[in-house]
N, C-alpha and C positions, 0 to 999 in steps of 0.2 A: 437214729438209724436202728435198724431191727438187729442188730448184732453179726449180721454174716458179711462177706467180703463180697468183693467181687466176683471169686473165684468160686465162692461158694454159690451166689448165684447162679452162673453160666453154667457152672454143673447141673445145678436143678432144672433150667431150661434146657440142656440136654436130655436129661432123662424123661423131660415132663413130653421135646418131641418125639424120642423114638419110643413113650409108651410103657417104658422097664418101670413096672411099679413094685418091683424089690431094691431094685436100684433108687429110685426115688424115694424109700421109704428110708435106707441109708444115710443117704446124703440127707436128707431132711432132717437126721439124727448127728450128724459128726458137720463139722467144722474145721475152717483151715486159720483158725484165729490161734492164736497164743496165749495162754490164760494163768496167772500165777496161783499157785494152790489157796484156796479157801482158808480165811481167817478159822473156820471152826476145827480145820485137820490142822493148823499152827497152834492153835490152843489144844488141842489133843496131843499131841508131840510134844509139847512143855510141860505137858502132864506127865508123861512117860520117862522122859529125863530126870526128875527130880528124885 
């Protein structure tokens, strides 16, 4: 799968028919996924603690 939801989807098929290509450019950019922070900001932070 390409990474987006369903929901993410259906939004882009909204904006793609009424045309809002600032809105489309948005949405193309954000997500309604969950994501747990990046192995490299956890290894940054266990830098900082020490």
């Amino acid at each position: 799968m390409s990474g987006q939801s369903i929901t993410d989807r259906i939004t882009a098929a909204q904006h793609s028919v009424t045309g809002s290509a600032v809105s489309k450019t948005v949405c193309k950019a954000t997500t309604h996924e969950v994501m747990g922070p990046k192995k490299k900001h956890l290894d940054c932070r266990q830098l900082f603690e020490i």
